[in-house]
Kinemage of the C-alpha trace (Angstrom):
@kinemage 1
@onewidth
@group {chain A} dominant
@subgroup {mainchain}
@vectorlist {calphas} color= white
{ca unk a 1} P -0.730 10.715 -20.308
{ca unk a 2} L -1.945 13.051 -17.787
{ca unk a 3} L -5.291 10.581 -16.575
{ca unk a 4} L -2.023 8.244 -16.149
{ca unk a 5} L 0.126 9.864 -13.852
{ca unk a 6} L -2.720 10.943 -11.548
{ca unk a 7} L -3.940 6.971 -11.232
{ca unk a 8} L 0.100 6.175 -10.944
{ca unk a 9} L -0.004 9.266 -8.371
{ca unk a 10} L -2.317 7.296 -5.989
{ca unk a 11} L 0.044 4.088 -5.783
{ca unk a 12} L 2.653 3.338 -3.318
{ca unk a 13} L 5.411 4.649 -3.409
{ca unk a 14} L 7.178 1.577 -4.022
{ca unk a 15} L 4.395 1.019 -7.233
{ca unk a 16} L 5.754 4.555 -8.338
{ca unk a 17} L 9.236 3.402 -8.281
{ca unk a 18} L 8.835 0.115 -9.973
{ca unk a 19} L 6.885 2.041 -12.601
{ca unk a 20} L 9.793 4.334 -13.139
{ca unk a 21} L 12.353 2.092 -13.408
{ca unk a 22} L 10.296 -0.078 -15.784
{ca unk a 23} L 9.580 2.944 -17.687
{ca unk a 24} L 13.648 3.561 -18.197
{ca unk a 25} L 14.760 0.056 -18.999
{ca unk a 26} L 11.815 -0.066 -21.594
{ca unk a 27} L 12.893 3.305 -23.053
{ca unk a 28} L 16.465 2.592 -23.155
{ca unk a 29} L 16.123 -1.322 -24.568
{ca unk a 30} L 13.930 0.678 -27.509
{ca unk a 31} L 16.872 3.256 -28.307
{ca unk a 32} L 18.906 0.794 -27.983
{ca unk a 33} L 17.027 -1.701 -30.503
{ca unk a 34} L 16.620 1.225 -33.089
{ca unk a 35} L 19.979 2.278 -32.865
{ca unk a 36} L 21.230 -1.360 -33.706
{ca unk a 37} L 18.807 -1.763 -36.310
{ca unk a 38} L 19.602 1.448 -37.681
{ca unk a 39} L 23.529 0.529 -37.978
{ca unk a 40} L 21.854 -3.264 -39.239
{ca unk a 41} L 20.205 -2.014 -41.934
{ca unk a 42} L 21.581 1.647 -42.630
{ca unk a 43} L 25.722 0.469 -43.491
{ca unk a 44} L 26.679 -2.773 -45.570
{ca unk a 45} L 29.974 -3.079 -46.465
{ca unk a 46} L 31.179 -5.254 -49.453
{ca unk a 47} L 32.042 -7.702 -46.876
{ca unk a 48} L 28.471 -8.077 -45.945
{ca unk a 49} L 27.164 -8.262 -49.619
{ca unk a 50} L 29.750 -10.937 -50.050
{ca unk a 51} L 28.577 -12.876 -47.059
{ca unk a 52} L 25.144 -12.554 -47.822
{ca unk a 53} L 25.458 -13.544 -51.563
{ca unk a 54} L 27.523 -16.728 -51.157
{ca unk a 55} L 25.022 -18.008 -48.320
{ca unk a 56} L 22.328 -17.260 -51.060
{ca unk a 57} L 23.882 -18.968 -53.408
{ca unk a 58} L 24.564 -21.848 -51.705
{ca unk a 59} L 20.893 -21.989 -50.529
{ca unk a 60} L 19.687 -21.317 -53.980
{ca unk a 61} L 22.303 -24.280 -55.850
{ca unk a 62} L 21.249 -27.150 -52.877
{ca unk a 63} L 17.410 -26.569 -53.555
{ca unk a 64} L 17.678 -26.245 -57.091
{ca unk a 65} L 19.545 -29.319 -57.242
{ca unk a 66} L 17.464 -31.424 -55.285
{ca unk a 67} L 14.327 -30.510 -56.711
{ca unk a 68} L 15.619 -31.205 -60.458
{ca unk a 69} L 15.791 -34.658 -58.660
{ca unk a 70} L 11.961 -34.637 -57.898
{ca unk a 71} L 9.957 -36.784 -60.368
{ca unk a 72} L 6.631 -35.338 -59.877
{ca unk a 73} L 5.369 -31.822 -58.903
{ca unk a 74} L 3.833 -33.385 -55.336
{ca unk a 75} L 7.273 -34.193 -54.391
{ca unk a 76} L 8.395 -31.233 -55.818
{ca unk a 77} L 6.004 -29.060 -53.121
{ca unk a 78} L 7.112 -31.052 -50.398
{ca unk a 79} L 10.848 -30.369 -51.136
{ca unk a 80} L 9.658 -26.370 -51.294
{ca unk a 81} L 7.866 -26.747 -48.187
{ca unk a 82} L 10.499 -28.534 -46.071
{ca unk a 83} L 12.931 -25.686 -47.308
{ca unk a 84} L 11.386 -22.927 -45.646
{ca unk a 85} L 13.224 -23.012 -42.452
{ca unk a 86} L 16.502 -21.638 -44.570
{ca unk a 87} L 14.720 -17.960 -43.977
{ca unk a 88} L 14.002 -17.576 -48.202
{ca unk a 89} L 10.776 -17.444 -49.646
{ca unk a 90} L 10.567 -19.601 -52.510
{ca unk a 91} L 7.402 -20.674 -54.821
{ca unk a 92} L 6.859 -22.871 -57.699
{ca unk a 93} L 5.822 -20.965 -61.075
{ca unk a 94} L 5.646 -22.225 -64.614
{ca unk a 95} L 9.135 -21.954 -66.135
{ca unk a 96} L 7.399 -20.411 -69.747
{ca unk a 97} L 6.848 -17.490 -67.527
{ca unk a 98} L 10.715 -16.797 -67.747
{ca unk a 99} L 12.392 -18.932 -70.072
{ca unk a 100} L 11.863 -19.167 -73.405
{ca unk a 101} L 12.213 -22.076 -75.670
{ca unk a 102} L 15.469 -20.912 -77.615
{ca unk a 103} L 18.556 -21.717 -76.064
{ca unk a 104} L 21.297 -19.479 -74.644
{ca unk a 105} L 24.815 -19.681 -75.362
{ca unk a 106} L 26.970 -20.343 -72.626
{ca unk a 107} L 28.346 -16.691 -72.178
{ca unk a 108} L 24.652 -15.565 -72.258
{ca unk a 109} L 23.198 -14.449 -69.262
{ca unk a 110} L 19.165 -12.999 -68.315
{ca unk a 111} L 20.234 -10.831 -65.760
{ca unk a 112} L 19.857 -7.551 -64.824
{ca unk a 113} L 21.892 -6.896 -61.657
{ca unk a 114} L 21.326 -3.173 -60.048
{ca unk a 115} L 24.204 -3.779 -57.084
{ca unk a 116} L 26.966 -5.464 -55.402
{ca unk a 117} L 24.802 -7.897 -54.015
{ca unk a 118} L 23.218 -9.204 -57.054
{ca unk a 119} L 26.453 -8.917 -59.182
{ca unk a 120} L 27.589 -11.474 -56.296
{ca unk a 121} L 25.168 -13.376 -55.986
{ca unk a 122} L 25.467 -14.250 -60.233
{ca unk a 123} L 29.135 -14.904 -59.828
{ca unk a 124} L 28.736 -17.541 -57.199
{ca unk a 125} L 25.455 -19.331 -58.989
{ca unk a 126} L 27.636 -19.441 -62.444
{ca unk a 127} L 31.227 -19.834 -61.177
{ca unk a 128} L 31.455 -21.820 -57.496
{ca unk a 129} L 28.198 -23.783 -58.276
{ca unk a 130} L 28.434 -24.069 -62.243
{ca unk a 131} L 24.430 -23.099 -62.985
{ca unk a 132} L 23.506 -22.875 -66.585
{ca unk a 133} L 22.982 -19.207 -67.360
{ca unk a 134} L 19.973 -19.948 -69.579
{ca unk a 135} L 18.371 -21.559 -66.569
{ca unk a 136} L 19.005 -18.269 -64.172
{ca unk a 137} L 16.879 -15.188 -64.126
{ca unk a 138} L 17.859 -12.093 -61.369
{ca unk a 139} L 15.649 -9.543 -61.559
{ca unk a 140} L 16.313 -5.684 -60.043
{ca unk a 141} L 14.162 -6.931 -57.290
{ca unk a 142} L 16.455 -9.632 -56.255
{ca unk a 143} L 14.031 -12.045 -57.281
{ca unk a 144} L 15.994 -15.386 -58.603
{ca unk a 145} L 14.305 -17.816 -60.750
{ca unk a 146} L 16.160 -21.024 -61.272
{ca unk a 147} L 14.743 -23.278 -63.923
{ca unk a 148} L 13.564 -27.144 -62.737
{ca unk a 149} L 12.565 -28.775 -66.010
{ca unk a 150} L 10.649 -27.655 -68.749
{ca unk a 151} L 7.387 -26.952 -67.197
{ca unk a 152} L 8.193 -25.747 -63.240
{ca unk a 153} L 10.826 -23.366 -62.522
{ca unk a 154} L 11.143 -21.460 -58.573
{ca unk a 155} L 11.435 -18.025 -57.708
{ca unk a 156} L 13.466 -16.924 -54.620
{ca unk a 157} L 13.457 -13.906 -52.974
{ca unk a 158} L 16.700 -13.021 -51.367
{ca unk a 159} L 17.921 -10.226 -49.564
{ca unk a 160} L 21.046 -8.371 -48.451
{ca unk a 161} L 21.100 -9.468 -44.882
{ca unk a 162} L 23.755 -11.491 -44.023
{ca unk a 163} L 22.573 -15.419 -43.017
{ca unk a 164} L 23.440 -14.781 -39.674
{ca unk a 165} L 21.906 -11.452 -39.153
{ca unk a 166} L 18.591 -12.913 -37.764
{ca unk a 167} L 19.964 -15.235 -35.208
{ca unk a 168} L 21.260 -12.195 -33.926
{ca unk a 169} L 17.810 -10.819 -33.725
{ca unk a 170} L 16.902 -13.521 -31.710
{ca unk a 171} L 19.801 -13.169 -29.137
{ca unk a 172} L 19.288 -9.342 -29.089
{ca unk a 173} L 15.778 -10.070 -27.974
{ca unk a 174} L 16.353 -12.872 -25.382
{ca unk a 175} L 19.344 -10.401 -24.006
{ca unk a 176} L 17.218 -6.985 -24.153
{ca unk a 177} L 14.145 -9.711 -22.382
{ca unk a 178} L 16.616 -11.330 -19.735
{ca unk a 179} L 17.754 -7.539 -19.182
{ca unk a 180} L 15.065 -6.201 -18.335
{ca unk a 181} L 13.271 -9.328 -15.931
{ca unk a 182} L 16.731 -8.862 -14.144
{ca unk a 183} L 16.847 -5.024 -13.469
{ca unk a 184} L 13.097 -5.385 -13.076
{ca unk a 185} L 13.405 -8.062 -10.567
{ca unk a 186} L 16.880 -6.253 -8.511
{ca unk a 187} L 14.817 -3.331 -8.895
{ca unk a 188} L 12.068 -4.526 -6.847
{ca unk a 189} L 14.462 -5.932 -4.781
{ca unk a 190} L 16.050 -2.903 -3.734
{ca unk a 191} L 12.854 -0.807 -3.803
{ca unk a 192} L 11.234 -2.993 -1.004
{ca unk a 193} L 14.517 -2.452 1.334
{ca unk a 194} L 14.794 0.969 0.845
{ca unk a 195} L 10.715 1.140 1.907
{ca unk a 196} L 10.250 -1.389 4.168
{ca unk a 197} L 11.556 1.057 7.117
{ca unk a 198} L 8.050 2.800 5.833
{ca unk a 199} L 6.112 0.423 7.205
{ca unk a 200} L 7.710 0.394 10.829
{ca unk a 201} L 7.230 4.098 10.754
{ca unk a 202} L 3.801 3.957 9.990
{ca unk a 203} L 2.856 1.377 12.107
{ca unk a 204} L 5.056 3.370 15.032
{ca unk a 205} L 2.861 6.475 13.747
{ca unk a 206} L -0.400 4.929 14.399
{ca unk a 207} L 0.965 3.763 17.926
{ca unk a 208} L 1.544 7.082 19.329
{ca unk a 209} L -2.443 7.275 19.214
{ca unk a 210} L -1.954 3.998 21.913
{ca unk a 211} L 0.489 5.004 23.542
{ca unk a 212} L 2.291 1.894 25.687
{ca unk a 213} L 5.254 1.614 28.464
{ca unk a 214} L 5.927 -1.802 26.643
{ca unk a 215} L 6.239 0.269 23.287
{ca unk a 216} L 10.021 -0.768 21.287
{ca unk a 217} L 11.404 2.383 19.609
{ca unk a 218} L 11.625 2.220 16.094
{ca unk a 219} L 14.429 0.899 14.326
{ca unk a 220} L 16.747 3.507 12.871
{ca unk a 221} L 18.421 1.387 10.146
{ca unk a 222} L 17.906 3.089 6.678
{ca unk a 223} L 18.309 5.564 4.439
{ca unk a 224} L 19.293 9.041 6.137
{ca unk a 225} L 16.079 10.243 5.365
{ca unk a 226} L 14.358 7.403 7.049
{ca unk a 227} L 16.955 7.581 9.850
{ca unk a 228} L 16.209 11.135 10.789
{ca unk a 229} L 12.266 10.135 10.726
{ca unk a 230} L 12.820 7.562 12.893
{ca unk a 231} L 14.553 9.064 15.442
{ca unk a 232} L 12.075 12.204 15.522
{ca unk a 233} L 9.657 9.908 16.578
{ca unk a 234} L 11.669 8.234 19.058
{ca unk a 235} L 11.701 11.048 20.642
{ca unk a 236} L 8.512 12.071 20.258
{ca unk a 237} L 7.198 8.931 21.290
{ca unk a 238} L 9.241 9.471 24.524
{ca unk a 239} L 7.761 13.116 25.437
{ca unk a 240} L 4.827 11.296 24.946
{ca unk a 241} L 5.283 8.371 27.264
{ca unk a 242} L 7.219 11.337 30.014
{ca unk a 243} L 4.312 13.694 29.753
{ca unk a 244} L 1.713 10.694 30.294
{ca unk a 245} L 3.786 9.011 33.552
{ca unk a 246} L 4.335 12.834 34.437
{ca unk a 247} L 0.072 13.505 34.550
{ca unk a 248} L -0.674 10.181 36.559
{ca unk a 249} L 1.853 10.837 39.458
{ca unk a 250} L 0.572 14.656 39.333
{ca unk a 251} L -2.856 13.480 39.311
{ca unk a 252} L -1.817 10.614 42.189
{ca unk a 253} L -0.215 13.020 44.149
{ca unk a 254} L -3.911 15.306 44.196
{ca unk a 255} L -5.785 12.352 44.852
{ca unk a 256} L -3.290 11.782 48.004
{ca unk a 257} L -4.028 15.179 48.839
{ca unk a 258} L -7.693 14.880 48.698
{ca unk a 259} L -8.203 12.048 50.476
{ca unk a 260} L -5.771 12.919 53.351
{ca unk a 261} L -8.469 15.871 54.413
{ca unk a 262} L -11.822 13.927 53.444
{ca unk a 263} L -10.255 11.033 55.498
{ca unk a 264} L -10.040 13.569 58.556
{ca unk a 265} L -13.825 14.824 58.003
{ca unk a 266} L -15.459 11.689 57.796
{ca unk a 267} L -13.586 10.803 61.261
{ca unk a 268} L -14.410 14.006 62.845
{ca unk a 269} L -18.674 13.800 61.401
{ca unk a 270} L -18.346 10.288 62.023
{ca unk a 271} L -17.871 11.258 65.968
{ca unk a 272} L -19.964 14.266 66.058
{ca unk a 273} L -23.632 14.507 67.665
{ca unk a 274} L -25.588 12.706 65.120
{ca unk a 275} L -28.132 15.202 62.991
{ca unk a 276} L -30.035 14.552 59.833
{ca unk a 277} L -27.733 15.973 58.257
{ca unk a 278} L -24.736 13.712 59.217
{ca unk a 279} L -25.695 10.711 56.991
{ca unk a 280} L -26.041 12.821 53.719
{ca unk a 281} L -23.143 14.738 54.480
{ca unk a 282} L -21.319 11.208 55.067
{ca unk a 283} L -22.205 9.840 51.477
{ca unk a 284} L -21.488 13.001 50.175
{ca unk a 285} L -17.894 12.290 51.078
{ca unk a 286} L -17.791 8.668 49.966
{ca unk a 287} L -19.045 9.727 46.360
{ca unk a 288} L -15.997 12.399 46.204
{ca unk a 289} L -13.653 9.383 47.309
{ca unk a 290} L -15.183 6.925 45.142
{ca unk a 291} L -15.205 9.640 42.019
{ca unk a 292} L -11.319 10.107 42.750
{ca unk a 293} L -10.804 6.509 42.676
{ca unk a 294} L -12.220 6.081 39.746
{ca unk a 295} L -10.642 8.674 37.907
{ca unk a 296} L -7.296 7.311 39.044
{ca unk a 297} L -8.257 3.573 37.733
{ca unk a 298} L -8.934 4.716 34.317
{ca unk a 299} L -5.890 7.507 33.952
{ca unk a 300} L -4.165 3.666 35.339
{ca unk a 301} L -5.940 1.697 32.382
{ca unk a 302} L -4.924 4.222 29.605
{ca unk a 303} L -1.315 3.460 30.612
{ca unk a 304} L -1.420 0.152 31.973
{ca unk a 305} L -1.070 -2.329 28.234
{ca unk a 306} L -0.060 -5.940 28.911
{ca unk a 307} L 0.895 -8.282 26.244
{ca unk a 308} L -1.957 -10.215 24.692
{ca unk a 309} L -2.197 -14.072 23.850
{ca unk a 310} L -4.707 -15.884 22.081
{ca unk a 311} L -8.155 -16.835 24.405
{ca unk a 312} L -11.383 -18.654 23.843
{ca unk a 313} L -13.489 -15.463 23.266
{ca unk a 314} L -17.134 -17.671 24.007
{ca unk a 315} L -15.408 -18.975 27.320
{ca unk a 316} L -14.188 -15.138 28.329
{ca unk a 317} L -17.356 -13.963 27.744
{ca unk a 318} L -19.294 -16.435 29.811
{ca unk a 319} L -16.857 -16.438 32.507
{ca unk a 320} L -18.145 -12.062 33.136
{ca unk a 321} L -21.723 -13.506 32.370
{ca unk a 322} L -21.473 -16.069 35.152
{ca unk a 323} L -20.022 -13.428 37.786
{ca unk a 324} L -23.164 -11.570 37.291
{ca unk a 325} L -25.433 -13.931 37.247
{ca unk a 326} L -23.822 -15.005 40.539
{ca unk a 327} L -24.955 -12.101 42.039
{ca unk a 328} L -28.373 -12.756 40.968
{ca unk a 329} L -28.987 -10.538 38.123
{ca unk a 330} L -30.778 -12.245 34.748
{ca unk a 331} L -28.239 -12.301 32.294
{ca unk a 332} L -28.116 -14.912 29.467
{ca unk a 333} L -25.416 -16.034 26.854
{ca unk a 334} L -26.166 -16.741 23.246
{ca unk a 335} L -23.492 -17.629 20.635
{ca unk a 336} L -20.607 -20.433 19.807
{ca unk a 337} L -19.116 -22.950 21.905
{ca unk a 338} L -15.606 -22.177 20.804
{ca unk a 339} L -13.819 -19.010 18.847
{ca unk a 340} L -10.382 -18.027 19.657
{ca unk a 341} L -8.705 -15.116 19.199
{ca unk a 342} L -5.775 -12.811 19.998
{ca unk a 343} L -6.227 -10.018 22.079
{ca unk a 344} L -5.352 -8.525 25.998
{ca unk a 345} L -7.396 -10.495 28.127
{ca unk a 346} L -8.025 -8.329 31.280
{ca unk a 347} L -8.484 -5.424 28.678
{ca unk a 348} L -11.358 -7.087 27.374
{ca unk a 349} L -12.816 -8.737 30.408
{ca unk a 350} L -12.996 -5.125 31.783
{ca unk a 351} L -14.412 -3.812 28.698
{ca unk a 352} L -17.533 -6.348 28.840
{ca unk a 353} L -17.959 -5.900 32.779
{ca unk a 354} L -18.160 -2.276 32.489
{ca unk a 355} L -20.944 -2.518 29.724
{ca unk a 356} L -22.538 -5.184 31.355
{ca unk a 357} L -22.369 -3.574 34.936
{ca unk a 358} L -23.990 -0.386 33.057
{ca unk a 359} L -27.142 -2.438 31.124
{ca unk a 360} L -28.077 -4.112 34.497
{ca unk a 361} L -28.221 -1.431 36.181
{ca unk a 362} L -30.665 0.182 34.240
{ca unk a 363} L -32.526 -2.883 32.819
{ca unk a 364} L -34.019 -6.033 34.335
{ca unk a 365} L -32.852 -8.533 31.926
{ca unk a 366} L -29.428 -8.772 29.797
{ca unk a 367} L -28.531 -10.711 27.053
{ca unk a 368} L -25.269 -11.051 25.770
{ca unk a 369} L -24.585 -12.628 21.647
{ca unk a 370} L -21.488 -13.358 20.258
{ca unk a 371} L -21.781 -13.398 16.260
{ca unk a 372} L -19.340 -14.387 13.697
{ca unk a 373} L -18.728 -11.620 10.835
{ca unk a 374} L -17.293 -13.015 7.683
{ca unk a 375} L -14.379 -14.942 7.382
{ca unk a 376} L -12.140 -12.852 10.050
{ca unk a 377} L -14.932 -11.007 12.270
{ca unk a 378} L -16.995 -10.661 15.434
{ca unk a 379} L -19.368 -8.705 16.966
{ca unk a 380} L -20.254 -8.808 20.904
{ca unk a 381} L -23.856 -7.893 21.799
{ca unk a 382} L -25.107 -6.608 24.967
{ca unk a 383} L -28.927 -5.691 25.190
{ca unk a 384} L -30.987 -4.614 27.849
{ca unk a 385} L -34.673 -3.968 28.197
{ca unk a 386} L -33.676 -0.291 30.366
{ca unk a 387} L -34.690 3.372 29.031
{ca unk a 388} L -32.068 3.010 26.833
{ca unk a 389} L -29.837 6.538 25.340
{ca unk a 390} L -31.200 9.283 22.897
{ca unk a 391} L -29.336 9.291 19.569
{ca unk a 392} L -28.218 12.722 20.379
{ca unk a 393} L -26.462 11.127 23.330
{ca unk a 394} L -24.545 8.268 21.507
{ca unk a 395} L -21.865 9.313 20.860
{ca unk a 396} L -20.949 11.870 23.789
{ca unk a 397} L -21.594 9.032 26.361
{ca unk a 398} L -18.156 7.606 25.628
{ca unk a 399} L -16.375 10.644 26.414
{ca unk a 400} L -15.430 10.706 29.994
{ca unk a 401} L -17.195 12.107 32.688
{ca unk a 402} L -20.329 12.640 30.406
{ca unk a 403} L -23.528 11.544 31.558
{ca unk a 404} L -26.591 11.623 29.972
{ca unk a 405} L -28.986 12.801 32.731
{ca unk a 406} L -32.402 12.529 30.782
{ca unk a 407} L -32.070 8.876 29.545
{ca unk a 408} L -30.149 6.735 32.512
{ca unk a 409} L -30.431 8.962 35.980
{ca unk a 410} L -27.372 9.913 38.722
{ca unk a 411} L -30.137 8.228 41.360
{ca unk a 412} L -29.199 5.323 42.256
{ca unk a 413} L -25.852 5.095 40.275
{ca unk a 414} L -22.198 4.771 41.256
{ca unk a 415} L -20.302 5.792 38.405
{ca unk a 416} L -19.032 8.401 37.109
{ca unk a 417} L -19.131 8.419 33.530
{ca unk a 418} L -15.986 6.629 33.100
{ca unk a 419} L -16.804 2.938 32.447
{ca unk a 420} L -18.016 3.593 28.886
{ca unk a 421} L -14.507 5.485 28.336
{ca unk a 422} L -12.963 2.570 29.388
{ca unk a 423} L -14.900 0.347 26.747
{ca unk a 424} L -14.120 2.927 24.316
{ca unk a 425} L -10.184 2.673 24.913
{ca unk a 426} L -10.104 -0.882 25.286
{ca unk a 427} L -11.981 -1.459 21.938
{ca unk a 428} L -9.838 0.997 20.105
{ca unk a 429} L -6.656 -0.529 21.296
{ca unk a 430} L -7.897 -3.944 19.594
{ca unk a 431} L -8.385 -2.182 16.358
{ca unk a 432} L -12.095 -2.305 17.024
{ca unk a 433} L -15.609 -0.587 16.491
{ca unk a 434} L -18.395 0.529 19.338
{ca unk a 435} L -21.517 1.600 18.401
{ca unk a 436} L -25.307 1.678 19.964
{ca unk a 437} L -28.638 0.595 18.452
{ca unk a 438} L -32.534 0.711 20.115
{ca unk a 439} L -33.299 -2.899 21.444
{ca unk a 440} L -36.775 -3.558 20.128
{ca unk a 441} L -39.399 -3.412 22.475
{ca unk a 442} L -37.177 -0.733 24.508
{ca unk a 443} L -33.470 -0.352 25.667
{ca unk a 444} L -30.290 -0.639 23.974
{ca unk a 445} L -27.641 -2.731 22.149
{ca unk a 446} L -24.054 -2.232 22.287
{ca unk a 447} L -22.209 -3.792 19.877
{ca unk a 448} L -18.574 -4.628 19.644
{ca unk a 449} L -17.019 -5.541 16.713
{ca unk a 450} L -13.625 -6.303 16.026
{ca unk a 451} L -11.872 -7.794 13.006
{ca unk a 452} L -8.500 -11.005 12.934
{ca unk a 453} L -6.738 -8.555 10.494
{ca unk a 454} L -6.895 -6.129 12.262
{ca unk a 455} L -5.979 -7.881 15.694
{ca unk a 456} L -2.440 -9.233 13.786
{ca unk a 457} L -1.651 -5.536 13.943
{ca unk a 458} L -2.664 -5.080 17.529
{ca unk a 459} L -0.778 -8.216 18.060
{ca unk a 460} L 2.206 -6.618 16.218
C-alpha cells in the first residue's frame, strides 16, 4: 500500500484525482453489492419460498414430461442439454439408484422435506402438476429426482432463490458498470476544468524567465485558489516588465550622459596640435562609445520579442552565410535544401551573425552544417579552424562582458563580450541548447540545437 501511494504521489495531480474518485465509486459499488447480497441471501420470506418453489416446479414437471417422451437415451441427453439455460442443474442417473421395484400407494411419498421450500416445492409437483409420488424423490439437500422410465431417472438441484433473482444480478451489474464509466468519465471531465488553469499558470511561470512587452496576462477564470495565483503573477509579471523598461531608460539616460562629454573631447583632441598621443587617445574614445552602444543594443534585444512565423531555416541560414562571404571571408554551407520551422526570424538571424562574426574573426575558414535530429530536431554548426576556447572557459564566455583573454585576444577585436550573450538569449528564448566542442585539427564548434516540440511552446 505504501510503495503505492508514493508511485501515485509522483502523478499529476489530475492522475491523483482520477485515482481517488475511482477508488470511492469502486469502494462504494462493493458495499453496496454486499449489502444487497447480504439482504438477497440473508431474509426469505414465505413469499419468496413460494415463488421460488412453484417456478421449480414448473421447470421440474415440463422437463420431466418431455423427456418421458424421448425414445432413446441420445435424445434423452439432448433434451437435458438444451434445458440448461432454465438456471437448474440436472443429470441423467439410473432410476434403480432411487426407486425400487415395489410400488407405492398413491398417498405414499419418498420425501424428506427439512423447510418451507421443499414442503412447497412437493405440494406443487403432486397437486398443480399431478406427479406420481412413487416417481419423486426430495432429498434434505434439495436434490429432486423425478423418475423417466424404468432404467433413467434425473436429478435436479434446486435452490431457494427466486427465478428472477439472477436477472437481477445481471442488471445490478450492468447498473453498478454503467455507474461507474459515467462518474468515471464526468469525473474526468470536471477534473481537467478545474486543472486546466494549471497549465496557463505554468506555462505563464516559465515566461517570467523570458520576459516579453507582447506577454498576455494570465487568465483569471477558475477556482478561487487558481484565481488568487493568477493574479499574483499578473502582478508580478508586471513589476517585472516596470523594473525591466525602468533599467533600459536609466541605463539610456547614462549612455546620453556619456556620450554628451566624450562627444565634446573627441571635438576638442580632434582640433588640438596633433601629438602621438592624439590618435591613441582618439580610439580610446571610440572603444568607450562603441562599448556603450553595445551594451545598449543587447539590454534592447533582451526586451525587444517580436512574434515569430514559420521560415525556411536552410534559406535563413545561407542568406547570413552569403553576407559574409560577400565581404570576402571563406565561409561555406553544408546541409538541406529545405526545412521549415517556427521561430523569430531576426532573433535568429542575429544569433548566427554574432557566432559567425566571432569564428571569422579568429579563424581563416568557416563552415556552417545544418543537421536534422530525429523526427522533430536540429542542430546548427559553426566551426572554425581559430585557437579555439579552453574548456574551463565554455561556459563563462556566454555570460556578458566575459572574455576569455588567453584563448581569443582583445587585439584586434571590437566586441565586447556581448555577442555570445546575445546567442545565449536568443537560443533560450526558442527553447533551445548551446554548447562548444574542439574542431579537429584545431578551433571550435558551436552547436545549436533546438527541438519542434519545444518551438510549439515558444510559439505558444
Amino acid at each position: 500500500m505504501t510503495r503505492y501511494l508514493r508511485f501515485i504521489n509522483h502523478k499529476s495531480i489530475v492522475t491523483q484525482m482520477i485515482a481517488v474518485v475511482l477508488a470511492a465509486v469502486v469502494l462504494g459499488t462493493v458495499c453496496t453489492s454486499v449489502a444487497f447480497l447480504f439482504l438477497s441471501y440473508g431474509s426469505h420470506n414465505e413469499g419468496d419460498s413460494k415463488l421460488a418453489a412453484v417456478s421449480a416446479a414448473a421447470r421440474i414437471a415440463t422437463i420431466a414430461e418431455e423427456a418421458r417422451q424421448s425414445s432413446s437415451v441420445k435424445e434423452l441427453r439432448k433434451i437435458v442439454s438444451g434445458s440448461r439455460w432454465l438456471d437448474m442443474h440436472m443429470e441423467i442417473v439410473p432410476s434403480t439408484a432411487f426407486f425400487s421395484s415395489r410400488e407405492f400407494t398413491s398417498g405414499e411419498r419418498r420425501t424428506v422435506p427439512d423447510n418451507n421450500f421443499s414442503d412447497e416445492l412437493q405440494n406443487e409437483l403432486l397437486s398443480h402438476w399431478n406427479l406420481p409420488a412413487s416417481d419423486i424423490s426430495i432429498s434434505t439437500g434439495n436434490s429432486v429426482v423425478v423418475k423417466i422410465n424404468d432404467q433413467y431417472a434425473l436429478i435436479f438441484q434446486t435452490t431457494h432463490r427466486p427465478p428472477m433473482q439472477r436477472f437481477i444480478f445481471i442488471q445490478l451489474g450492468f447498473v453498478v458498470a454503467t455507474v461507474m464509466i459515467v462518474v468515471l468519465f464526468l469525473a474526468i471531465y470536471i477534473i481537467k476544468r478545474l486543472m486546466a488553469p494549471l497549465s496557463s499558470i505554468a506555462a505563464a511561470a516559465d515566461a517570467l524567465g523570458h520576459v516579453s512587452t507582447q506577454a498576455q496576462p494570465i487568465s483569471d477564470a477558475g477556482p478561487e485558489e487558481v484565481t488568487q495565483v493568477a493574479r499574483a503573477l499578473n502582478h508580478l509579471h508586471g513589476r517585472l516588465q516596470s523594473l525591466i523598461e525602468e533599467r533600459t531608460r536609466m541605463l539610456a539616460a547614462i549612455s546620453h550622459d556619456l556620450r554628451t562629454p566624450l562627444t565634446r573631447l573627441r571635438l576638442k583632441l580632434e582640433r588640438s596640435v596633433h601629438s602621438v598621443e592624439l590618435g591613441s587617445m582618439i580610439d580610446e574614445i571610440e572603444i568607450i562609445d562603441n562599448m556603450i552602444s553595445e551594451t545598449l543594443h543587447y539590454l534592447r534585444e533582451q526586451n525587444d520579442r517580436r512574434a515569430g512565423y514559420v521560415i525556411d531555416m536552410p534559406s535563413l541560414i545561407q542568406t547570413v552565410c552569403n553576407e559574409f562571404a560577400d565581404l570576402g571571408f571563406d565561409i561555406q554551407y553544408h546541409g538541406p535544401p529545405r526545412m521549415a520551422y517556427f521561430c523569430e526570424e531576426l532573433g535568429m538571424r542575429r544569433a548566427l551573425s554574432n557566432v559567425i562574426d566571432n569564428a571569422i574573426k579568429h579563424g581563416t575558414e568557416v563552415a556552417v552544417s545544418l543537421e536534422r535530429q530525429g523526427e522533430n530536431g536540429f542542430e546548427i554548426r559553426i566551426s572554425d579552424n581559430g585557437p579555439g576556447i579552453p574548456k574551463e572557459h565554455r561556459a563563462k564566455v556566454l555570460e556578458p562582458f566575459y572574455i576569455a583573454d588567453d584563448a581569443r585576444s582583445l587585439i584586434g577585436r571590437s566586441g565586447f563580450g556581448l555577442g555570445l550573450s546575445i546567442v545565449r538569449d536568443v537560443v533560450s528564448r526558442h527553447r533551445g541548447t548551446i554548447s562548444f566542442a574542439d574542431n579537429s585539427p584545431s578551433g571550435l564548434v558551436v552547436r545549436l540545437s533546438f527541438n519542434q516540440s519545444r518551438l510549439e511552446e515558444f510559439a505558444n
